[in-house]
C-alpha positions, 0 to 999 in steps of 0.5 A: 572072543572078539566083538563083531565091530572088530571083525568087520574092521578086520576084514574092512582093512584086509580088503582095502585097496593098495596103491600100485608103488609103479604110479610113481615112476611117472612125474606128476605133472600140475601144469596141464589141468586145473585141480577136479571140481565138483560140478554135480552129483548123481542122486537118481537111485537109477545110477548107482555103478556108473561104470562108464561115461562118454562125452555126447556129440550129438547132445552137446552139454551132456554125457552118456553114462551107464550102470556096472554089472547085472544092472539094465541094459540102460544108458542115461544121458545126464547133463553136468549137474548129474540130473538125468534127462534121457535114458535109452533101453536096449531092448534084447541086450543083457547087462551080464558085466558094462564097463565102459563106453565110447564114441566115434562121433556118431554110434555108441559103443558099449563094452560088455567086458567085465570078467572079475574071475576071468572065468567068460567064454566070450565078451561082447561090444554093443554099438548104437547110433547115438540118440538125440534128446527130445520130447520123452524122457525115455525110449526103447531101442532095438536097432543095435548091433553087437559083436562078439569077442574072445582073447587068444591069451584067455579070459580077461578081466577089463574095463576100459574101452577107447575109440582110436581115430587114427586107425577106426577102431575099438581099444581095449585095455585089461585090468589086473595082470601085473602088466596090462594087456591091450587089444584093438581092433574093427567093430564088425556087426555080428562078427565073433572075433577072437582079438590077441594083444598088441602090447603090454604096459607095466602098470595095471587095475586100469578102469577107463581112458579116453582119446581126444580128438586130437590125440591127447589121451587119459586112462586111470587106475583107482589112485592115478591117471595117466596122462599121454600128450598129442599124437597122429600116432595109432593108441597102440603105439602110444600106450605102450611106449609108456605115458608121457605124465601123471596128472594130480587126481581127485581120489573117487571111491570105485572111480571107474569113468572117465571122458574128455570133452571138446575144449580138451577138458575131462570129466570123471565119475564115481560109482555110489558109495555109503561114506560119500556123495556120489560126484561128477568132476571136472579138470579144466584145461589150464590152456586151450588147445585146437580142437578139429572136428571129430570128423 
């Protein structure tokens, strides 16, 4: 019979994660940013699934970030040492599955979207406008807004959400099809909307992306991240003729956000692990770019 410590590490082997062989197809690129850093590390018990991070406009220095499934419809604003210094409750709201945020500059937006089973009727979008640091430590809200959404191709699993300039509106990308599936459209307060796809990637387990202000724009998968340069091009039209680059990537486990901030670097996060620190890294831009004003 076979001891308990040998089962357990049988079956710890048989859920490992494995590495999409595609991620390869793409050339690493090493001349775009400089190796992560670590410049922080989340030790408040508060967040322990940060599922989403979010570079914050109105709170310069810092970043919204939020907890995965079943955790309080809370997001914390933390600044780059992984301290928390505001933590905004969404009074009503229900955190059945958050996987990411974003921003237009001025409102938040929450994706409500996690579906491990695909198996939900519907997923929801929560939009606040962003809160600005002050006195308190901690405040209620019940001032946002939410959407309803259902996918014409059925129930899906996803967990990344980005904000499209171009064309003012919300992105989302899928998770585990073989090729991933990506949906946009307008934010409508109260609206229930059923979204179709607009395109397809051959890649897949993506957990976050982000836009910069200018059009460069990332999305990662467990093992990579996925690089595309520049645009005046609509997200759409950009994701599906394929990243221009793969940038080296400081493997996180369950590395599930990430954001870029206004000198074109990038942050990302880790949710809370037992074997290792939970970190907030950096990659550097190696050379600054121009950046426009959000607006």
């Amino acid at each position: 019979m076979k001891s308990w410590p040998i089962i357990l590490l049988i079956l710890l082997l048989a859920c490992q994660h494995q590495a999409d062989p595609r991620n390869e197809n793409y050339p690493l690129n090493n001349s775009l940013f400089e190796k992560g850093a670590v410049i922080g590390t989340i030790s408040d018990k508060r967040l322990l699934e940060a599922s989403g991070l979010q570079y914050s406009y109105q709170n310069p220095g810092h970043l919204w970030t939020h907890n995965d499934s079943q955790g309080q419809p809370s997001i914390y604003l933390i600044d780059t040492t992984g301290q928390i210094q505001l933590t905004v409750y969404l009074k009503g709201a229900m955190n059945y599955d958050w996987e990411d945020i974003t921003s237009d500059g001025e409102h938040l937006y929450i994706a409500e979207i996690g579906d491990n089973r695909a198996e939900r009727d519907h997923v929801k979008i929560y939009m606040l406008e962003e809160p600005i640091i002050g006195e308190k430590d901690s405040i209620a809200v019940d001032n946002w807004l939410e959407m309803k959404l259902t996918y014409a191709n059925g129930a899906r699993d996803a967990e990344s959400l980005m904000y499209d300039k171009v064309k003012d509106e919300l992105v989302v990308v899928t998770k585990r099809e073989e090729s991933c599936f990506i949906y946009s459209f307008t934010f409508i307060p109260g609206a229930e909307m059923e979204i179709s796809p607009k395109g397809q990637l051959d890649l897949r387990m993506f957990t976050a992306g982000d836009v910069d202000q200018i059009g460069n724009m990332i999305i990662k998968n467990y093992d990579a991240l996925f690089y595309w340069e520049n645009s005046e091009h609509a997200v759409i039209q950009q994701f599906t003729k394929g990243p221009d680059d793969r940038i080296p990537y400081q493997v996180e486990p369950q590395g599930e956000a990430l954001t870029f901030a206004p000198d074109g670097s990038f942050y990302t996060l880790s949710e809370y692990n037992a074997n290792t620190e939970q970190y907030l890294y950096v990659y550097r831009r190696k050379q600054a770019i121009s950046q426009t004003d959000h607006n």
